[in-house]
N, C-alpha and C positions, 0 to 999 in steps of 0.2 A: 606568635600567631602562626598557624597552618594554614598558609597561604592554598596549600594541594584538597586541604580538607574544605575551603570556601569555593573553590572552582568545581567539585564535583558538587557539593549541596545546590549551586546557583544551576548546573548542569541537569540535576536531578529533579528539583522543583520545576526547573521551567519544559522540561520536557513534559512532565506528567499533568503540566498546566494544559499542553498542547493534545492531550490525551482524546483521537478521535473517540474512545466506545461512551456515547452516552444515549440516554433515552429519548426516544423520537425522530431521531436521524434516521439515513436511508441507508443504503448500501453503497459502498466508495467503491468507483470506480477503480483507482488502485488496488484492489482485492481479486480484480477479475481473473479468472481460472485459480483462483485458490481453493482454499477448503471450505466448502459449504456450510459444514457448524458454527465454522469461526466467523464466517462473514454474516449468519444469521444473529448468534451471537453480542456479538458486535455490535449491531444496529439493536438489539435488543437492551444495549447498556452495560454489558459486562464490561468495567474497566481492566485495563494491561498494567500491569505493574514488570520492568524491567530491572537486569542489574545495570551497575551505574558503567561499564564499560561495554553494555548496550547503546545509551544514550550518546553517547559518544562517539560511536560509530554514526549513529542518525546526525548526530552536529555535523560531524563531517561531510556526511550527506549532501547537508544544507550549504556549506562552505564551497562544495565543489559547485554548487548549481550559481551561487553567488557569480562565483569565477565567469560562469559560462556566459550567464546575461550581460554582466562588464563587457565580454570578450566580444559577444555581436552584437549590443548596443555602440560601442565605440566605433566599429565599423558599420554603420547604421544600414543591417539587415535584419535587424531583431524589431517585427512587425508588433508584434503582442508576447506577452509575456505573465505566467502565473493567473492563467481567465478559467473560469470557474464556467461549469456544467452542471445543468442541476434539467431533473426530472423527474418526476409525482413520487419513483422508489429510487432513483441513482443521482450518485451528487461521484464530481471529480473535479478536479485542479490538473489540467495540465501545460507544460511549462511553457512553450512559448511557437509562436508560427514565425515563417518563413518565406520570403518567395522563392519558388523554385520554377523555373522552363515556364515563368506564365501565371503559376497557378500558388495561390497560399496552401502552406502543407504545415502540419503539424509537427512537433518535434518533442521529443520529452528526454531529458540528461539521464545516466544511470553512474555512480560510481560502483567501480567494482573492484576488487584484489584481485591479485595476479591470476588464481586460479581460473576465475567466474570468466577474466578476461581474455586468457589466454585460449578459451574455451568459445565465446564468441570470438574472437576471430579466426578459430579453425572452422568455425562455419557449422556451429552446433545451435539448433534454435536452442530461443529462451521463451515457449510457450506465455508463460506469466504477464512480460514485458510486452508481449507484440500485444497478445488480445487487453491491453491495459493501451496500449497506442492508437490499436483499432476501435476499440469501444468510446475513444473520445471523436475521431472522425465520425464514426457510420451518428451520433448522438449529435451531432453540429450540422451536420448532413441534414438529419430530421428535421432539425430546427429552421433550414433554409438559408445555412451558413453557404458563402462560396467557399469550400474548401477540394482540395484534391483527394483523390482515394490513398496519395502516395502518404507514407509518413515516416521521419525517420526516428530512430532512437542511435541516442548519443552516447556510447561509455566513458566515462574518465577513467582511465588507470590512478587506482590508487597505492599501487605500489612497484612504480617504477623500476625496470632493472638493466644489467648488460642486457638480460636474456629477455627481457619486454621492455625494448627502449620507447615503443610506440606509446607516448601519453593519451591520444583521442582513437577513438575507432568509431566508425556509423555502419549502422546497419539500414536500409530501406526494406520499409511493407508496405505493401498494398491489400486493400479494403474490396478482397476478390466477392463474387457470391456469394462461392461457400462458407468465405469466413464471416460473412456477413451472418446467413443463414445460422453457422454456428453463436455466435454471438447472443444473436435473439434467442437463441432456444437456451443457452444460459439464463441471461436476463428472465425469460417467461418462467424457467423454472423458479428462479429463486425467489422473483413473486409472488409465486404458486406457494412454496412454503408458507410464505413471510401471509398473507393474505387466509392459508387455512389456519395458520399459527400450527403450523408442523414443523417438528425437527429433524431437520437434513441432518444424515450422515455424517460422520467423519471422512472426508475424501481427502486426508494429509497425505502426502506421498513420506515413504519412508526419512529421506533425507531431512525433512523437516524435525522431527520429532526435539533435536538438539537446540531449533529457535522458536519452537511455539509453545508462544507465554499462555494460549487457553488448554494446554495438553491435560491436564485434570478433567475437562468439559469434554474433552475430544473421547477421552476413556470411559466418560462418565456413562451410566445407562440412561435412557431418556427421563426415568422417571425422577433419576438423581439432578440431572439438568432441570428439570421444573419446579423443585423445590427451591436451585436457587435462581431462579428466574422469581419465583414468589415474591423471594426477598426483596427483588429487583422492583416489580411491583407494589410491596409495601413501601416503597422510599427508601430501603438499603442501599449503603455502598458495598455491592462487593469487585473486588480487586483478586485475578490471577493470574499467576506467574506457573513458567514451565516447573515450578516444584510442589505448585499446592495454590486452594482457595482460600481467602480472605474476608471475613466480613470486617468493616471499616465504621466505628460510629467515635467520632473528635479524636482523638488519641490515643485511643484504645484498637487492638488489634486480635482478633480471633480468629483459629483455622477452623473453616468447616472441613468436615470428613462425612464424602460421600460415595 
């Protein structure tokens, strides 16, 4: 038996079971400042198809945030944990609140490799991460939650060294005007597509290009993305990975070329 070859198939199913793109959802909060096609996309049902030392890296993900809830549940400051936000177009999960100086704050884990790490703690934003922290406050806010504007994000080091001995590192944001301001006018905008049924741009920054599984859609011309949006509409599976499209019906597999 291939003990190595049953741990990735168990890995591989059950990640693609966990598959957020499907049809009728909204827009994930975790998406916030990414690329506008892909998060329209997305909520439009295009499924992600990854390779199998993708998934694994997400498992890991998941294992460090495990850690995290043990770690201030046992010391019983872990108020809430994994509470779900949801709004007529935005849905998100984030990890858990806290008391801080008085007031309940927010907190979300992030694991990251040396580089990513080494990089917040020189004091480099991560865009993506805060307005994904802020967008769950200013959204509980609305709703008439007591929370604070403060919020922190947590990094695990996941790959510890001489040269990065430090395992945790936090960063604190606050939930300013402007970034409020900004936020909403994200938000409105991609309403705005999602509500004329227009298709937003590609706004991938360069660096992406190497981890975005809809990069075929991202290239694609508008008119090529409607066709398989059709499909999507007729009750097709289709599935795309950073190397090519897929239509999917029972066991069978074909590339579209558009």
């Amino acid at each position: 038996m291939n003990i190595a070859k049953k741990l990735e198939k168990y890995l591989v199913l059950s990640k693609q079971f966990e598959d957020k793109g499907h049809k009728g959802n909204k827009f994930y909060l975790s998406d916030a400042g990414k690329c506008e096609r892909v998060r329209f996309l997305k909520r439009k049902g295009v499924k992600t198809e990854f390779d199998p030392h993708v998934y694994w890296i997400l498992q890991m993900g998941d294992l460090f945030h495990d850690y995290g809830y043990k770690a201030l549940e046992s010391q019983g400051v872990l108020l809430k944990s994994e509470e779900t936000i949801e709004t007529k177009h935005f849905k998100g999960r984030y990890d858990g609140q806290v008391r801080h100086k008085k007031e309940n704050c927010i907190f979300d884990f992030k694991s990251a490799g040396k580089w990513k790490f080494q990089k917040v703690m020189d004091g480099v934003g991560d865009d993506d991460n805060y307005q994904q922290l802020l967008s769950y406050i200013m959204l509980l806010q609305d709703q008439g939650e007591d929370i604070s504007d403060t919020g922190f994000m947590v990094y695990m080091n996941k790959e510890p060294s001489d040269q990065i001995p430090v395992a945790f590192f936090q960063k604190e944001y606050h939930l300013t005007n402007q970034r409020r301001k900004m936020l909403r006018e994200e938000m409105d905008k991609m309403v705005e597509y999602w509500l004329k049924d227009k298709i937003p741009p590609c706004t991938c920054p360069a660096w992406m290009r190497n981890y975005n599984a809809y990069l075929p859609l991202c290239q694609a011309s508008e008119e090529a993305v409607r066709k398989v949006l059709d499909y999507i509409e007729a009750d097709k599976k289709i599935v795309t990975t950073k190397k090519g499209l897929y239509l999917i019906d029972g066991e069978s597999r074909k590339e579209l070329k558009i």
